[in-house]
C-alpha positions in Angstrom: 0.0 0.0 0.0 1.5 3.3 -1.5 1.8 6.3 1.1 -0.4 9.5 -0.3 0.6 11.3 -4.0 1.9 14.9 -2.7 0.7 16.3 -6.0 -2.8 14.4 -6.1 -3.2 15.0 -2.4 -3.0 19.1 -3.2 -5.2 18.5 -6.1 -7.8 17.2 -3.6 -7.5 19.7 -1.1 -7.1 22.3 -4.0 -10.1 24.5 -3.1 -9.3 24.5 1.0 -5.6 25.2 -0.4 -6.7 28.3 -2.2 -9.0 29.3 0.5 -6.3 29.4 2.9 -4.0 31.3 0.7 -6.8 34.0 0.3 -7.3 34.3 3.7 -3.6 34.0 4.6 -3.6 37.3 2.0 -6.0 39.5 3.9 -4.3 38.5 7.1 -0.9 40.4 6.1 -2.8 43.0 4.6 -3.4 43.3 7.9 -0.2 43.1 9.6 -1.7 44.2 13.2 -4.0 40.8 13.1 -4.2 38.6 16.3 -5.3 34.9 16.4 -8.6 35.7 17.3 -8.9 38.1 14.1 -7.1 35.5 11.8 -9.7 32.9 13.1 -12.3 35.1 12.2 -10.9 35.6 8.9 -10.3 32.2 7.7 -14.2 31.7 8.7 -15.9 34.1 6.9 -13.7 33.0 3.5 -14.5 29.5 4.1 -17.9 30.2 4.3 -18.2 32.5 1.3 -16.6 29.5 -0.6 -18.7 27.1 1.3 -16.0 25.1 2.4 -16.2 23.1 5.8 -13.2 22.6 7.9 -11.5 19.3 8.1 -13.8 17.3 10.9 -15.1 14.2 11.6 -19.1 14.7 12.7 -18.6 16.8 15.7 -18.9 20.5 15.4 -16.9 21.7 18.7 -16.6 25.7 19.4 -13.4 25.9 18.8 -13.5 23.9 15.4 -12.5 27.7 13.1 -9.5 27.4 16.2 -8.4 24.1 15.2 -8.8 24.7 11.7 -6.0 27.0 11.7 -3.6 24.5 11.4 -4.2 24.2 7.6 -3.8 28.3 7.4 -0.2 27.2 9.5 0.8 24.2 6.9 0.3 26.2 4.1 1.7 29.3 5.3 4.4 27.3 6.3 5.1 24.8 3.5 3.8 26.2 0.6 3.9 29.9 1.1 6.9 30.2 3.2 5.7 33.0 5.5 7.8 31.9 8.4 10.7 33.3 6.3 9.3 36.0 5.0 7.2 37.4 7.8 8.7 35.4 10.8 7.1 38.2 13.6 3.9 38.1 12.2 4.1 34.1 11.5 5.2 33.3 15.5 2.4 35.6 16.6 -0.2 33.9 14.9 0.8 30.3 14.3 3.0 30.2 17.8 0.7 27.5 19.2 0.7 25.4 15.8 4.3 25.8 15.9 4.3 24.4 19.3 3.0 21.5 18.6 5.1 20.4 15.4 7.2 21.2 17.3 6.2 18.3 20.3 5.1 16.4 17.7 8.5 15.7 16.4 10.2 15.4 19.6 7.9 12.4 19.5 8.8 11.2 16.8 12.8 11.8 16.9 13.6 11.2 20.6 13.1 8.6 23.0 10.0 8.0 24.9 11.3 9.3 28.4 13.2 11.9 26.8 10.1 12.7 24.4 7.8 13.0 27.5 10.2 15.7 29.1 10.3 17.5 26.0 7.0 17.9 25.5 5.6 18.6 28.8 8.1 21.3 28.7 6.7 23.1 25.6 3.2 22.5 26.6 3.4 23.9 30.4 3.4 20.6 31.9 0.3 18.8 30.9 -1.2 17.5 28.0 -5.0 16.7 28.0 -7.1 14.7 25.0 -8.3 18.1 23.4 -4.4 18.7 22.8 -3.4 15.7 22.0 -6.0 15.3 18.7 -4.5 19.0 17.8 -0.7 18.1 17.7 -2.1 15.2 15.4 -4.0 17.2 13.3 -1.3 19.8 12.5 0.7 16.3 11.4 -2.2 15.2 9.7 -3.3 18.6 7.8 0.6 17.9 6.1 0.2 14.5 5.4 -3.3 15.4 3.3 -1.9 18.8 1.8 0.7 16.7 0.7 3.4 18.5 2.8 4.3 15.3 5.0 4.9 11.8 3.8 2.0 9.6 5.6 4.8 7.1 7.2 5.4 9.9 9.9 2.1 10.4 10.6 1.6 6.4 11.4 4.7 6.4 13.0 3.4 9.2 15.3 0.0 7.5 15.7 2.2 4.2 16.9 4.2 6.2 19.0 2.4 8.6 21.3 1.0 6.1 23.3 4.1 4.8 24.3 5.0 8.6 25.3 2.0 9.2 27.0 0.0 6.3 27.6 -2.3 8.6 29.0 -3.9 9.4 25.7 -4.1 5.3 24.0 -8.0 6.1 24.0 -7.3 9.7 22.1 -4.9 8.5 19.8 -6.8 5.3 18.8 -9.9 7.7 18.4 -8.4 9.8 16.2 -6.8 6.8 14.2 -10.0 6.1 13.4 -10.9 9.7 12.4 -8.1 9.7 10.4 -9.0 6.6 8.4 -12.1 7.7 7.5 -10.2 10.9 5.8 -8.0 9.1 3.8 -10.7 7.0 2.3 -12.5 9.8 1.6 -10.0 11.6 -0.2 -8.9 8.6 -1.9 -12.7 8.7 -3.1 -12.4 12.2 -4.0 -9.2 11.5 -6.1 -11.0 8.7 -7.8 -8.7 6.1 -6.6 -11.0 4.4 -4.7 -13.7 3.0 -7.4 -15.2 -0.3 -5.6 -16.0 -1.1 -2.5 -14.0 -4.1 -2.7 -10.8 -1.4 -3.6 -12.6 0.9 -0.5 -12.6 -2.3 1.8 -9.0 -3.0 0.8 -7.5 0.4 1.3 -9.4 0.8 5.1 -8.0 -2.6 6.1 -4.5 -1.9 4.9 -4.5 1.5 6.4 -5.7 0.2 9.6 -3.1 -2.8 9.5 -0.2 -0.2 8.5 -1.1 1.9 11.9 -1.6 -1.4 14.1 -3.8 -0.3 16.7 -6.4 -2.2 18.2 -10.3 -0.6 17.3 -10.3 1.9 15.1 -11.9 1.0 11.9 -14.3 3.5 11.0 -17.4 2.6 9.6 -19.0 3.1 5.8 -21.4 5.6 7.3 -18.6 7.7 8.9 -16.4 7.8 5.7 -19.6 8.4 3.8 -19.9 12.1 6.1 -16.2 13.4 5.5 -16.2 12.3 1.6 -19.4 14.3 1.5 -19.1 17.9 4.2 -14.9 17.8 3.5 -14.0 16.6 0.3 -17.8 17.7 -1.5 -18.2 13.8 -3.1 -21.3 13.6 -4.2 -23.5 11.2 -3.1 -24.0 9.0 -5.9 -20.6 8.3 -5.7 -20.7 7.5 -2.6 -23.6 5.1 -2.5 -21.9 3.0 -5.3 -19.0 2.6 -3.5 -19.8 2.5 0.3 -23.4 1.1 0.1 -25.1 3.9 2.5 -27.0 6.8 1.5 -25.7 9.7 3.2 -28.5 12.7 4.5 -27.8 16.0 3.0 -24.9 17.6 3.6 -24.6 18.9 6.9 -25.2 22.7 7.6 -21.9 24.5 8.0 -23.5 25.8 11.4 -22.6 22.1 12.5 -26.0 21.6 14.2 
């Protein structure tokens, strides 16, 4: 099984690629913006281009929060505004940067040495809520095509051993994460059958190795539909459920 295309990954993120790069625009128009303001920001473009943020069914209150991390990655990776603009960059994205930050001392270091590390840049404690975020900063790459998908699983494998704490967080959000591939292997057309959709879920799952967290047809079915827009005739050839309408981007 073939780690995700970087070049057919940004295809399928294309419009939430060019959303972020408009909104990323009016932000250093704006070179007195906060967080708070740049949050605001990529919400109002999103919504004029009617594009949800990456989620699974849950519609927290800080979802246009979390969602920054895809302003960060391609500020960051594709834009290179941490160069160009580091002061404005750090004030903005310091939390994002944060976590890539833990997240590779994860990934680089070794598990006693990891833990110290990152309780260190995130004041001591790390709870579930933070946990999904440093793995969707990771994950936000990995589907821009700005991360090769082996770090993420190696991440997902690894965490718990860091902080076993979180096994129930991470495995959750394995199974979140899944789903998202499938769907955006639907959404790149390289998912046809549901024999080939079967196949890829299974060997994704294997790949990451932990226990529960195959996500179900009717799950998949939801992010191919409110993240990647597949229709649902698509869908109901391929995954065998009929989906609901889309979902209201009020998340009720």
């Amino acid at each position: 099984m073939e780690s995700l295309n970087p070049r057919k990954a940004r295809e399928s993120m294309r419009n939430r690629i060019n959303a972020a790069m408009e909104a990323l625009s009016r932000i250093l128009q704006d070179r007195a913006v906060d967080r708070e303001k740049a949050a605001k920001i990529l919400e109002e473009t999103y919504r004029k281009r009617a594009i949800q943020p990456i989620r699974g069914k849950a519609w927290p209150n800080d979802i246009w929060d979390k969602e920054m991390a895809t302003l960060y990655v391609i500020g960051r990776y594709a834009l290179m505004l941490n160069e160009e603009n580091p002061s404005l960059f750090h004030k903005i994205f310091n939390y994002e940067e944060t976590l890539e930050e833990a997240a590779n001392a994860i990934l680089d270091k070794k598990p006693e040495e990891a833990r110290k590390m990152v309780l260190f840049l995130l004041g001591g404690q790390i709870d579930d809520n933070t946990t999904a975020r440093l793995l969707r900063v990771i994950t936000t790459k990995v589907v821009t095509g700005f991360e090769d998908e082996d770090r993420l699983i190696k991440l997902l494998k690894t965490l718990p051993k860091v902080f076993p704490e979180q096994e129930r967080t991470v495995r959750k959000y394995a199974r979140f994460y899944i789903a998202l591939r499938v769907a955006q292997s639907i959404a790149m057309r390289e998912i046809r059958t549901r024999i080939a959709k079967e196949a890829f879920k299974q060997g994704l799952a294997a790949r990451i190795g932990l226990p529960k967290i195959m996500p179900d047809d009717e799950y998949i079915a939801f992010i191919a539909m409110n993240v990647f827009e597949v229709p649902r005739k698509q869908l109901s050839r391929i995954l065998g459920v009929r989906e609901k309408e889309k979902s209201s981007a009020a998340g009720s």
